[in-house]
C-alpha positions in Angstrom: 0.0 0.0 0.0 2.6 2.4 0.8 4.3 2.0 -2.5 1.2 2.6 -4.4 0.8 6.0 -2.3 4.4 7.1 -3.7 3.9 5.9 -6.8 0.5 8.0 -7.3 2.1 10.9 -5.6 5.0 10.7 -7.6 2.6 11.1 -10.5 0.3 13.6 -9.5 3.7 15.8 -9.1 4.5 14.8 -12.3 1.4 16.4 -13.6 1.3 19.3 -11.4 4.8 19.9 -13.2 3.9 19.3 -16.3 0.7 21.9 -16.0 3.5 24.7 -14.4 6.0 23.8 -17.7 3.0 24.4 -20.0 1.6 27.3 -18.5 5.1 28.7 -18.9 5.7 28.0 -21.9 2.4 29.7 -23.4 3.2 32.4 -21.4 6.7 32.8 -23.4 4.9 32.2 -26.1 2.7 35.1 -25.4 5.1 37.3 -24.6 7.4 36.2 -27.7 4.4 36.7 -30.0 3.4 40.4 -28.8 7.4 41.6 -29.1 7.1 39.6 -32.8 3.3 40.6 -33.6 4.4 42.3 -36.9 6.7 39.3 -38.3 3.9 36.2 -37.0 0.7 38.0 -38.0 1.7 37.8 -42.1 2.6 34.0 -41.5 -0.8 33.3 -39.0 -3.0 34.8 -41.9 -1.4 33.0 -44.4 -1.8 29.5 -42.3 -5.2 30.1 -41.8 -6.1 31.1 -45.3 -4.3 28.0 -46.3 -6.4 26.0 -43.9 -9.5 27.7 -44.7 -9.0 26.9 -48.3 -8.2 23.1 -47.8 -11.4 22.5 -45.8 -13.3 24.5 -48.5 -11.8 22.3 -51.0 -12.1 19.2 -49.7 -15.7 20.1 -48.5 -16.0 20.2 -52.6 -14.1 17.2 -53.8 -16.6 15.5 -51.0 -19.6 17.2 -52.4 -18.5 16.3 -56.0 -18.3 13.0 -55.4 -21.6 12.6 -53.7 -23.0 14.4 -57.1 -21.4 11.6 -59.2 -22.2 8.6 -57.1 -26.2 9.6 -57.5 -25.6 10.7 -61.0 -24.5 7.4 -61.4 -27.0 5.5 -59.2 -29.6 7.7 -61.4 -28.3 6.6 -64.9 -28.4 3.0 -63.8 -31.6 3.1 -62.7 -32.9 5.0 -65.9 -30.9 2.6 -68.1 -33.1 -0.5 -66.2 -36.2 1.3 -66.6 -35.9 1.7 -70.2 -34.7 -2.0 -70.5 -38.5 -2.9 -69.0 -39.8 -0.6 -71.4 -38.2 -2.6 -74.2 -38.6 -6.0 -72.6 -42.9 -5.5 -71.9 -43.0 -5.7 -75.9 -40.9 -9.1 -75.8 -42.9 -9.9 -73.2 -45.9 -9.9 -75.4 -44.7 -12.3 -78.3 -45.7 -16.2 -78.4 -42.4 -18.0 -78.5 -42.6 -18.7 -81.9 -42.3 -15.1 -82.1 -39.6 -14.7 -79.4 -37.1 -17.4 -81.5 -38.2 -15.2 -84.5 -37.4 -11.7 -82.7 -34.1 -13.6 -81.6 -33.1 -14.3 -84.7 -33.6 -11.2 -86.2 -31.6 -9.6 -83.2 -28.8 -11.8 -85.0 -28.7 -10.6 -88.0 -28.9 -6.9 -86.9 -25.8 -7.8 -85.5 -24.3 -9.0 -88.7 -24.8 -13.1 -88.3 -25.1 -14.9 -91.6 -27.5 -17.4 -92.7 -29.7 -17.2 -89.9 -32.0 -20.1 -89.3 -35.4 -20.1 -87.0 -36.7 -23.7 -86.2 -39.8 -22.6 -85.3 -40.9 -26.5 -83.8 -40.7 -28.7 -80.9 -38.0 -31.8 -81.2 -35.4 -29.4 -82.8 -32.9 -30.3 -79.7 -32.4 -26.9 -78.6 -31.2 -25.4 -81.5 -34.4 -23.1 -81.8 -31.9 -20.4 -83.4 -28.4 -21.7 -85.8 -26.4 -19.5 -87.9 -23.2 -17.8 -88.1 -21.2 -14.8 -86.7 -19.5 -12.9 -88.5 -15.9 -14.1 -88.0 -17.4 -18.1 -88.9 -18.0 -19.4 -85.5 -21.4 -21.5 -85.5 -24.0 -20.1 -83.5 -26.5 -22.1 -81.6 -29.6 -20.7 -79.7 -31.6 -21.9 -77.0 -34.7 -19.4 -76.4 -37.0 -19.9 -73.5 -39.7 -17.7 -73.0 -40.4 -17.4 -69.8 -42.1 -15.5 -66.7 -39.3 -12.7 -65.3 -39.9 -14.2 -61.7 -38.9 -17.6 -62.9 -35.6 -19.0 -63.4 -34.2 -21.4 -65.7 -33.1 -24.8 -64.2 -30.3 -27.0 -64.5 -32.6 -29.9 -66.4 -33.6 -26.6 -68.9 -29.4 -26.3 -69.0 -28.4 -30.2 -69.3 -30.9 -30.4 -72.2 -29.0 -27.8 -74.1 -25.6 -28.9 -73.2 -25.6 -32.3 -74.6 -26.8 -31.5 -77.9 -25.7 -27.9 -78.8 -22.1 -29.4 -79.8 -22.9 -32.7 -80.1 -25.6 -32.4 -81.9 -25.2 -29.2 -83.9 -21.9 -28.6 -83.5 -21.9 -25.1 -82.2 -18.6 -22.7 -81.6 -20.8 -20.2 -79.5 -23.8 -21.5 -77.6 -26.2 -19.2 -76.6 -29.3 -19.8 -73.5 -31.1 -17.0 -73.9 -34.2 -16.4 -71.5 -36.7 -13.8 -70.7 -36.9 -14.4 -66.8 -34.2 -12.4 -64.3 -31.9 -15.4 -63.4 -30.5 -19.2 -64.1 -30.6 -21.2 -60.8 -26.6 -21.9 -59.3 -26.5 -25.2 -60.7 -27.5 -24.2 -63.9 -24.8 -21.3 -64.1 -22.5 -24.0 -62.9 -23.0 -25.4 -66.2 -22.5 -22.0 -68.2 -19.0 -21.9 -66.7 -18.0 -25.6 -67.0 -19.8 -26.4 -70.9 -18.9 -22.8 -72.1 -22.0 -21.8 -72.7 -23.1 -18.1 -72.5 -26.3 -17.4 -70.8 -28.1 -14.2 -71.0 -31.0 -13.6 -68.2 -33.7 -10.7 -68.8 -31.5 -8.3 -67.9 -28.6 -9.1 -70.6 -31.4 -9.7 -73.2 -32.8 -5.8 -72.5 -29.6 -4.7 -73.1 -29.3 -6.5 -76.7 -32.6 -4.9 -77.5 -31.7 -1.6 -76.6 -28.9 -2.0 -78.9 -25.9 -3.5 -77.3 -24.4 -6.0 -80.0 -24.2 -9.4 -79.8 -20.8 -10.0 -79.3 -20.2 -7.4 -76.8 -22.8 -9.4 -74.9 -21.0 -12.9 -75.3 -18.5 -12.5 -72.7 -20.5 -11.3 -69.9 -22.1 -14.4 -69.1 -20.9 -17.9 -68.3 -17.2 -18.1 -69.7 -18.4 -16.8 -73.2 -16.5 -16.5 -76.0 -16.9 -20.3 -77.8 -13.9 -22.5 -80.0 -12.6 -21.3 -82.8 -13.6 -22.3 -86.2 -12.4 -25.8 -87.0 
């Protein structure tokens, strides 16, 4: 107990000091700054300018960036709205219509020798033509609801025949609902197929070319010709 007491006396001293040293010291500083006044004023006003301008500045870079983040947030939200617009006139088609619409998506985009099945039993190639550096392309088109999501039977189907069957360098799934369910994406990435959800598809519609599109889903971009 007793060393505690010395210890804690031995610090409030310490303190007590410490206050006298400081109190000093502004004191000199004081007195060093009213002898100096006309030499420390110039260089207090500049310092204080300085720092009045930083804060003003960065209270701009902060409010600029704020602009530019709901600018941004803005834009995407338009560019989404204006992909439902698009997609509530897909949305109306019979699917015989959709693989037609499809197709002729394809060939705005400079495919060749587009094909439309237009009938059940064509083993998912409901689209087949050709891009325009050769490569075979093969389309599944499934119209469905946007709240649905296309399953992993939906992508096995189209996996075993689009290159066994028709031999496709770039095979497309291409749906009108929001998403593909994880095991059916799992598929996208380990068949290389490309899968484009409602989303993608409003995109193409609004103009975004096809092979821009190719690489954004599943691992994308096909074989090479033969």
């Amino acid at each position: 107990m007793a060393t505690r007491r010395r210890r804690w006396r031995l610090k409030k001293q310490t303190r007590k000091q410490l206050q006298v040293w400081g109190a000093v010291a502004a004191g000199l500083a004081v007195v060093w700054i009213g002898a100096n006044w006309s030499t420390v004023w110039p260089v207090l006003v500049t310092v204080l300018a300085a720092a009045a301008l930083g804060g003003a500045d960065w209270a701009l870079l902060r409010a600029h960036r704020q602009a530019v983040g709901q600018d941004r947030a803005w834009r995407a939200q338009e560019e989404a709205r204006a992909r439902e617009l698009s997609m509530a006139q897909v949305d109306a088609l019979t699917w015989q219509e959709f693989e037609t619409y499809i197709a002729e998506l394809c060939r705005r985009d400079g495919c060749r020798d587009v094909v439309v099945s237009g009938k059940s039993g064509d083993l998912g190639a409901d689209v087949v033509g050709y891009l325009a550096d050769d490569r075979k392309l093969v389309i599944q088109c499934k119209k469905y609801a946007a709240h649905r999501s296309v399953s992993s039977q939906d992508m096995q189907k189209f996996v075993g025949t689009a290159r066994l069957e028709h031999g496709a360098d770039v095979a497309l799934f291409v749906t009108t609902c929001r998403a593909f369910t994880r095991d059916a994406l799992g598929l996208t990435l380990r068949q290389d197929i490309v899968a484009l959800h409602r989303d993608l598809l409003g995109s193409w519609v609004k103009g975004a070319h096809l092979e821009s599109l190719i690489p954004l889903n599943g691992s994308g971009t096909g074989r090479r010709p033969r």
